[in-house]
GUDREN-175222 format. One record per residue (C-alpha): residue in one letter; z, x, y; residue number from 1; chain. Coordinates in steps of 0.5 Angstrom, whole numbers, always signed. Last residue first. Layout:
BEGIN
<rec "A",<Z,X,Y>,NUM,"A">
...
***
This chain:
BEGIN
<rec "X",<+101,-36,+121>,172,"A">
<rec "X",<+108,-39,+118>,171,"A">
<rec "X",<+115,-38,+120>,170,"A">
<rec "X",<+121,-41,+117>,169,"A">
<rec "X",<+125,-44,+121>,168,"A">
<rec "X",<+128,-51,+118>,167,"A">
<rec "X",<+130,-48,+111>,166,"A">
<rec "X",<+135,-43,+115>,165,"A">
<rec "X",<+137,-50,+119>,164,"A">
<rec "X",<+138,-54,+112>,163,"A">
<rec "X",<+141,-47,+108>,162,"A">
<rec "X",<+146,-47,+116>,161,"A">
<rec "X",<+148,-54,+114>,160,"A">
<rec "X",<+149,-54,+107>,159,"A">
<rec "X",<+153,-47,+109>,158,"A">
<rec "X",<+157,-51,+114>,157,"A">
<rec "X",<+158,-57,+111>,156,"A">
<rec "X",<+161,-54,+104>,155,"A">
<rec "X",<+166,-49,+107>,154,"A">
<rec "X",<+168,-56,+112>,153,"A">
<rec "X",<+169,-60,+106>,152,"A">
<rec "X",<+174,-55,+101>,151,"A">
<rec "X",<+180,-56,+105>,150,"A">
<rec "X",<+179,-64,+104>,149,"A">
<rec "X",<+178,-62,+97>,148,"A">
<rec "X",<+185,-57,+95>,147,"A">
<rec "X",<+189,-62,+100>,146,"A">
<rec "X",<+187,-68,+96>,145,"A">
<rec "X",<+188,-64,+89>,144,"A">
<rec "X",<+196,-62,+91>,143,"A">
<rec "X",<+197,-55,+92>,142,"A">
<rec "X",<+204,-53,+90>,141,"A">
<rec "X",<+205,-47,+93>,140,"A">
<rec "X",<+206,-41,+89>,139,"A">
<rec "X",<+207,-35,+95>,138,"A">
<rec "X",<+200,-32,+93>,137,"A">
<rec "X",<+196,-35,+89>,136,"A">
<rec "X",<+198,-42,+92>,135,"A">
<rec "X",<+199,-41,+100>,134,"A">
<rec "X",<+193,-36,+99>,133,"A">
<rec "X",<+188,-41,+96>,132,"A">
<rec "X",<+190,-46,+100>,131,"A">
<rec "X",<+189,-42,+106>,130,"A">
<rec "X",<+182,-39,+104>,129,"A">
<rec "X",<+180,-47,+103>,128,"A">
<rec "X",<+182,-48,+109>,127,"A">
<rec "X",<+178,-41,+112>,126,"A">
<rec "X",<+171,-42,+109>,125,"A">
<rec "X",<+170,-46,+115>,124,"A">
<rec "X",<+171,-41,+120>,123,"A">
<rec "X",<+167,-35,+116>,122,"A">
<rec "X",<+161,-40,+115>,121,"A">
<rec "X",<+161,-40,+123>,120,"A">
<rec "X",<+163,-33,+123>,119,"A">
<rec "X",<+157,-31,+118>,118,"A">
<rec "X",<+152,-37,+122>,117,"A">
<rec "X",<+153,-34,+129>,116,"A">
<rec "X",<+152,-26,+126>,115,"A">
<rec "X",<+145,-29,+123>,114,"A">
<rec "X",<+143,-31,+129>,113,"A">
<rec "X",<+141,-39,+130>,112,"A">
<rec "X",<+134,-39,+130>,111,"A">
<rec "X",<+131,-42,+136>,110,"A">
<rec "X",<+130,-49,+138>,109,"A">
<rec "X",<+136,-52,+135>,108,"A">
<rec "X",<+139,-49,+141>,107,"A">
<rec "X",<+137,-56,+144>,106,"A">
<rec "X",<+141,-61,+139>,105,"A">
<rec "X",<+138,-67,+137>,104,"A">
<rec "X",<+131,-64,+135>,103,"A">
<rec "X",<+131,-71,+131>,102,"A">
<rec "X",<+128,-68,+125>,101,"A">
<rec "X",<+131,-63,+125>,100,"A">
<rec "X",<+138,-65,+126>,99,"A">
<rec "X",<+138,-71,+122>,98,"A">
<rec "X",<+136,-66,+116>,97,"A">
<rec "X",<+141,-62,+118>,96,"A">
<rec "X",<+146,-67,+119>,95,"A">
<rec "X",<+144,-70,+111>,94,"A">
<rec "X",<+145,-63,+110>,93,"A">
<rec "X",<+152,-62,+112>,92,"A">
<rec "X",<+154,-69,+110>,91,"A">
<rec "X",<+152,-67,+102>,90,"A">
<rec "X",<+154,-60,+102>,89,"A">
<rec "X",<+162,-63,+105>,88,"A">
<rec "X",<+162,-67,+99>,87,"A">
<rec "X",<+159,-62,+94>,86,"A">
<rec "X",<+165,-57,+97>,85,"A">
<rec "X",<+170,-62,+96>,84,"A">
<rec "X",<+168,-64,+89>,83,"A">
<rec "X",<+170,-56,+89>,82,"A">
<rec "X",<+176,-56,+90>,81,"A">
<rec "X",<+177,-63,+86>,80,"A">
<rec "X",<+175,-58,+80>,79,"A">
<rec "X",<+169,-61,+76>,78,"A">
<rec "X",<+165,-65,+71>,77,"A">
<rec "X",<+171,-71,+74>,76,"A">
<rec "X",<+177,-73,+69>,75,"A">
<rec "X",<+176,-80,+66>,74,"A">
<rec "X",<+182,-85,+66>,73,"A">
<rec "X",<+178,-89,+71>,72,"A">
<rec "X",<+177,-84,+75>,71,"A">
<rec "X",<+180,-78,+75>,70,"A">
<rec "X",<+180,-72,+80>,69,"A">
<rec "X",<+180,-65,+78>,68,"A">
<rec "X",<+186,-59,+78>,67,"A">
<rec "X",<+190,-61,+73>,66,"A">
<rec "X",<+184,-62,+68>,65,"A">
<rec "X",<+182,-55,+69>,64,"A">
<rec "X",<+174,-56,+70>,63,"A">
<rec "X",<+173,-48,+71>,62,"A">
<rec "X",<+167,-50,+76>,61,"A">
<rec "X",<+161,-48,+76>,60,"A">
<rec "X",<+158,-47,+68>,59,"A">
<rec "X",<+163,-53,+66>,58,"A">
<rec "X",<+160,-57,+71>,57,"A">
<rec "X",<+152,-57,+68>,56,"A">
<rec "X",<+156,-59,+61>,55,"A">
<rec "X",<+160,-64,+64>,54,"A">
<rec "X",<+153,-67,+67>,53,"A">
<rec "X",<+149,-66,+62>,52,"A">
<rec "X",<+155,-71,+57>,51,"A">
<rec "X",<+154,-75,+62>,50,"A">
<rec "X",<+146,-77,+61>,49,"A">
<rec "X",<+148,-77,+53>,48,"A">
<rec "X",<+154,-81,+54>,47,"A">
<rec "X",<+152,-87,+59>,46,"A">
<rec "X",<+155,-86,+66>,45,"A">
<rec "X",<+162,-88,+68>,44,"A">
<rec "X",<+165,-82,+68>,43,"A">
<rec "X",<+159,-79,+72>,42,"A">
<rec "X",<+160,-83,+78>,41,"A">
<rec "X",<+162,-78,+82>,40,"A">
<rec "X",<+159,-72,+79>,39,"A">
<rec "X",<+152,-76,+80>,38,"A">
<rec "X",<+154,-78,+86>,37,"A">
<rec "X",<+155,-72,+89>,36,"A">
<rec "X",<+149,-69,+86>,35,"A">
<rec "X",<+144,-75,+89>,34,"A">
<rec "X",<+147,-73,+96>,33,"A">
<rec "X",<+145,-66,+95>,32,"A">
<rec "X",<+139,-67,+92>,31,"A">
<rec "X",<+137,-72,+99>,30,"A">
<rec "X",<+140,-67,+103>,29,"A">
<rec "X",<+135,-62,+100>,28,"A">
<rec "X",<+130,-66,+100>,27,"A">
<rec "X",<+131,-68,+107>,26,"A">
<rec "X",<+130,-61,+110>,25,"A">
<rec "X",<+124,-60,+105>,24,"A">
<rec "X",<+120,-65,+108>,23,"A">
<rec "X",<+121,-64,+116>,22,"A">
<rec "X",<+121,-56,+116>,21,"A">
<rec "X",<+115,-57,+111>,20,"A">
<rec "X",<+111,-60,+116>,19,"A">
<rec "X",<+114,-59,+122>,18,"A">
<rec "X",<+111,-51,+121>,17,"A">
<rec "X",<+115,-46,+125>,16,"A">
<rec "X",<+114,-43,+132>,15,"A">
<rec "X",<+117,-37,+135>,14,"A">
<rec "X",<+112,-33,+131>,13,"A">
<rec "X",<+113,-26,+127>,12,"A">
<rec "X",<+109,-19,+130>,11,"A">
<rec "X",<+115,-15,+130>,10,"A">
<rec "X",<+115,-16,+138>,9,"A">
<rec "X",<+115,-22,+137>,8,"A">
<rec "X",<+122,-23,+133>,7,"A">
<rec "X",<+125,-18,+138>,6,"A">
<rec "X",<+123,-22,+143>,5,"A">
<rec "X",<+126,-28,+139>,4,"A">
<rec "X",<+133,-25,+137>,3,"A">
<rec "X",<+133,-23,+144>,2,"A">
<rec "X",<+133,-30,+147>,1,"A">
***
């Protein structure tokens, strides 16, 4: 409550506009759906549209085949860390959205502080951390299910915060 006084007092409104909360929530957890499927499916798509795919990976992700999933012999455009993370933006988003436009939760109301998003993506993040430690640091082998299940709670917590940030933007 007094993040929301003090917004007033720096002359913000408390309110937000629905309209673009509501249009752009579900945009995003639309393009991160599409994009989860699209790296998904990529093995099985025609060259041309694949050969994109492969190339936008190879700019985000390392693609060490050792490190990837295949599918139907074909290695996935990235790691299965990161697959990980683009699974848990895509659930995370589409519960945004669903947030948003069902105002399910009675804090969503008011902005949630930026202190609370940094722990609570802090808090996520550190499965994947623990991997990254137990395999750099003391030499554990890691297998790929492991490295992308640890990856879902990072990608969830920041698609959603990106969703709830999106959601309240203030407008006059």
């Amino acid at each position: 409550m007094a993040a929301v006084a003090a917004a007033k007092a720096a002359g913000f409104t408390t309110r937000y506009d629905r309209g673009v909360s509501r249009t752009i929530a579900p945009g995003v957890a639309l393009l991160a759906s599409a994009w989860l499927l699209l790296v998904v499916a990529a093995p099985s798509l025609a060259a041309p549209l694949a050969g994109v795919l492969y190339a936008t990976g190879s700019l985000i992700c390392h693609q060490l085949p050792e490190r990837s999933f295949h599918l139907q012999g074909f290695q996935l455009p990235v790691c299965a860390r990161c697959l990980g993370i683009y699974g848990g933006a895509a659930v995370g988003s589409v519960a945004g959205a669903a947030a948003v436009g069902r105002r399910m939760l009675a804090w969503w109301r008011q902005p949630a502080s930026r202190s609370v998003n940094w722990i609570v993506t802090a808090v996520a993040a550190s499965p994947t951390l623990a991997t990254f430690v137990l395999e750099w640091g003391f030499g554990w082998p890691i297998s790929n299910a492991v490295r992308a299940i640890a990856a879902l709670p990072v990608g969830f917590a920041v698609a959603f915060v990106v969703v709830s940030a999106l959601a309240t933007l203030h407008y006059e």
